[in-house]
N, C-alpha and C positions, 0 to 999 in steps of 0.2 A: 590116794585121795588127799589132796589139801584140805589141810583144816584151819579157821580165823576164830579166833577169840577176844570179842569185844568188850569191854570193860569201862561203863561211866560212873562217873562222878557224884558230884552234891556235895562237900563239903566232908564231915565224919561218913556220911551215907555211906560215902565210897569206900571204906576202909571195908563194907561188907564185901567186897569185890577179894578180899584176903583170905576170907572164909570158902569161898567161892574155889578159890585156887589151892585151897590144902583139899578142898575134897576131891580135884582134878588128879594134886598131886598122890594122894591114896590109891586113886581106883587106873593112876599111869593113861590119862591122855594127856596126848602130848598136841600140839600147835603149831605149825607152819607161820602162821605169820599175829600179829598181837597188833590192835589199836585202844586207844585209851582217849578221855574226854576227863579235863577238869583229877579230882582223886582217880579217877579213876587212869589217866594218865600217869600219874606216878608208882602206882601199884604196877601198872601195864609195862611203863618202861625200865623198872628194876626187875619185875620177871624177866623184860625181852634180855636185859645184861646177862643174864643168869644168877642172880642174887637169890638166896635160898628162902625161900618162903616162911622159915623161921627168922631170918633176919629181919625183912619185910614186917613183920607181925612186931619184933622187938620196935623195931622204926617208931611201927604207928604208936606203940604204947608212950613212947615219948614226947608227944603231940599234945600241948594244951591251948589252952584260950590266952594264958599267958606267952607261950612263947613261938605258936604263931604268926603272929604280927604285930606291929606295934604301930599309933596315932601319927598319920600323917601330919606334918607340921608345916604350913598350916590346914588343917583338914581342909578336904572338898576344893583342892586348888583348882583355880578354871572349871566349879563349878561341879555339880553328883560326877563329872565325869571321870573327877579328879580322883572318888574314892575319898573314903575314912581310913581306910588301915591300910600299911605296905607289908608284904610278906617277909617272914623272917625264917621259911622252911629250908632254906639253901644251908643254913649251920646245922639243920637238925639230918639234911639227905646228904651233902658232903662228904661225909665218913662212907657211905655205901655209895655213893654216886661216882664222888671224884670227877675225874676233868671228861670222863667218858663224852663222845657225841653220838650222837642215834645211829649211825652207822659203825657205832663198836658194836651191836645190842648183838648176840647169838642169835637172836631171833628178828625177823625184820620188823620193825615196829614203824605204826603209823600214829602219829600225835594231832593234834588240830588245836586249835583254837581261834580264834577272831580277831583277823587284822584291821587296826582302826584305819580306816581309810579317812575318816574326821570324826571329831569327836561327839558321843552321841549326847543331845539336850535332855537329859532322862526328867527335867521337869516338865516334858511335854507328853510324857506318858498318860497324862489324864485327858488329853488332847485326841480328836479326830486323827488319824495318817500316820500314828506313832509309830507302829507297826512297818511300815511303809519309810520312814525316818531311820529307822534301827537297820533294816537292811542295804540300805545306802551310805549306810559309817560304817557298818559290820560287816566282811566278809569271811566264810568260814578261809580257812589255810591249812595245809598242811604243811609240818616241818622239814627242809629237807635234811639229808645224812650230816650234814657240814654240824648242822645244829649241838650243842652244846644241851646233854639230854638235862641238866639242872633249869635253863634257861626255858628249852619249851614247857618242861613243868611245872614251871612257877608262872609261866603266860597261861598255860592250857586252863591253870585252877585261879586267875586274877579276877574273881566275881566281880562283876562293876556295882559301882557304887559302893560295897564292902571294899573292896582294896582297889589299891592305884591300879593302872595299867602297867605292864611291864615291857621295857624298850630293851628289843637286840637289835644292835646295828642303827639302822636308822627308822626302823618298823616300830611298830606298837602295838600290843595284844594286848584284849583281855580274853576271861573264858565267857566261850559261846552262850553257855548255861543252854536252854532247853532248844535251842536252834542248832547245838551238836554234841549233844548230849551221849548220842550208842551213834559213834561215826562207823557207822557197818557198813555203809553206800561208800563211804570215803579208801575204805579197804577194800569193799570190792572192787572199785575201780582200778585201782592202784596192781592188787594181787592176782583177784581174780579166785579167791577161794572157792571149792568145791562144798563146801560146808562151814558156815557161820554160827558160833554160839555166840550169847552177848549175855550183856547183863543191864537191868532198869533200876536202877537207885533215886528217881527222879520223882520230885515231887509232884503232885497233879494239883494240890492246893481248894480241892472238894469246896469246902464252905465259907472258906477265904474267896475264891473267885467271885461267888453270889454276891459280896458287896462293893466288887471294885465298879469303876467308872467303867462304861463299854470298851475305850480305845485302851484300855488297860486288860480286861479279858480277852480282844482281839487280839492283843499281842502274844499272850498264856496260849493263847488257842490255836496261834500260826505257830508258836513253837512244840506243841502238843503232836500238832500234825505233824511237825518235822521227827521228831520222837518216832511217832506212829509210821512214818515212811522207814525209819532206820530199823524199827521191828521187824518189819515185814522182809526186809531183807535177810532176818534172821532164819536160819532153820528153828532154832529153840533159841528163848529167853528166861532167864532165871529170874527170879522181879521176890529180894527177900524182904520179908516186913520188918518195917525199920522203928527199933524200940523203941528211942527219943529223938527229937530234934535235932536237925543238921549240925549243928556247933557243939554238941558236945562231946567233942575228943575224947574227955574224960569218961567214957564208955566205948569205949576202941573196942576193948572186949566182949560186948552184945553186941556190938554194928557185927563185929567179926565172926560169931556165933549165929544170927543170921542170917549171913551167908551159908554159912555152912549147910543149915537148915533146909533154906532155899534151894540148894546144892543136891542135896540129900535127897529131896520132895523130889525131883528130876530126873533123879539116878536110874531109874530101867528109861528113860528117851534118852540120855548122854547116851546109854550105853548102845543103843539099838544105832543112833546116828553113827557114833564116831567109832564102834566097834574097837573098843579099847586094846581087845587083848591081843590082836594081832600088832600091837605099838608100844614101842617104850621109849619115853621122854628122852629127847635127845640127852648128849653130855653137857654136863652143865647148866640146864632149864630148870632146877630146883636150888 
């Protein structure tokens, strides 16, 4: 039986996807094929390497608001599309990453993120059709093996408007944010897994949506669905409660402990699904 193991993002959210994977690594299932969205694509693609989940965890602890990213200069070029911050996680993954491309990973790993087909007017999000706008400059992608796994990772996690877009070759991404958020359909496509775990790290945004402008919840709410479509594709979803807000790295260690938790809470359905113990994690998956 193949097995997929999905892993999204959100900014620090995603680092709970770490916690997520030590309790994997404890209880010995193992994964056939690994996709990732935004954090959670870099967590995804250092497992698919074979990068030890203690290292992984040391990584994230190194992650702050300081050394991140740093002020676009001049912020907001050509406009929100341009982004406030450019990334500066390639110095902090480098050391574990190196020059690796998605087609080194031990594991086959699927990445996405959003190719700008043009760039999106995000001041018209308060606007009628916006929603309808965003998926005419946005197309989801996937990476292929040639990719340079540093390069998709820093497109997969380029939040618009928070940071620039990021250009390989002659393309430009940023992350999808809630339009591919648990790319599970993306992997099933591709794989064909017999069995999909995932994980939800995404925001819903509860009492913040009540007072946006309508063509601004419409847009929440087509990516919500999209969300909702990539669940269903899930046999189990793990969804841990997330302590503080997105940005702050500076609790790597609660985002990572909720996962665990999360993890934990699941433990007799992972096991009943994936029947652990007749499997042990390939060589070099941890």
């Amino acid at each position: 039986m193949k097995r997929g193991l999905v892993l999204s993002g959100r900014a620090a959210w995603g680092l709970a996807n770490i916690g997520v994977l030590k309790v994997m690594k404890r209880e010995g299932f193992a994964f056939d094929y690994v996709a990732g969205s935004s954090m959670g694509a870099i967590v995804a693609g250092a497992y698919a390497l074979g990068i030890s989940i203690d290292v992984i965890e040391d990584t994230a602890a190194k992650i702050s608001l300081l050394n991140v990213a740093s002020i676009v200069r001049p912020p907001f070029q050509k406009g929100f599309h341009g982004g406030l911050l450019r990334q500066k996680l390639e110095a902090i993954l480098s050391p574990i990453i190196g020059n690796a491309r998605i087609g080194d990973a031990k594991i086959p790993f699927v990445c996405i993120a959003g190719k700008v087909m043009k760039p999106v007017s995000w001041e018209k999000i308060v606007f009628k059709g916006f929603a309808k706008h965003f998926s005419e400059c946005i197309i989801p992608y996937v990476f292929p093996p040639e990719t340079t796994m540093i390069d998709a990772m820093l497109a997969s996690s380029a939040i618009p408007v928070v940071f620039a877009p990021v250009q390989i070759g002659n393309d430009t991404f940023v992350d999808l944010v809630h339009f591919g958020a648990i790319p599970a359909r993306q992997l099933h496509a591709l794989h064909a897994p017999d069995v999909i775990i995932g994980t939800d790290t995404n925001p819903r945004y509860g009492m913040l949506r009540r007072v946006l402008p309508a063509p601004w919840r419409e847009f929440i709410d087509r990516g919500h669905a999209e969300i909702d479509a990539d669940k269903d594709t899930c046999d189990l979803v793990i969804e841990p409660r997330m302590p503080a807000p997105i940005f702050r790295f500076d609790l790597a260690d609660d985002f990572i402990v909720s996962g665990q938790l999360a993890a934990e809470k699941r433990l007799p359905e992972l096991r009943q699904i994936l029947d652990a113990s007749h499997d042990k994690p390939r060589d070099g998956a941890w």
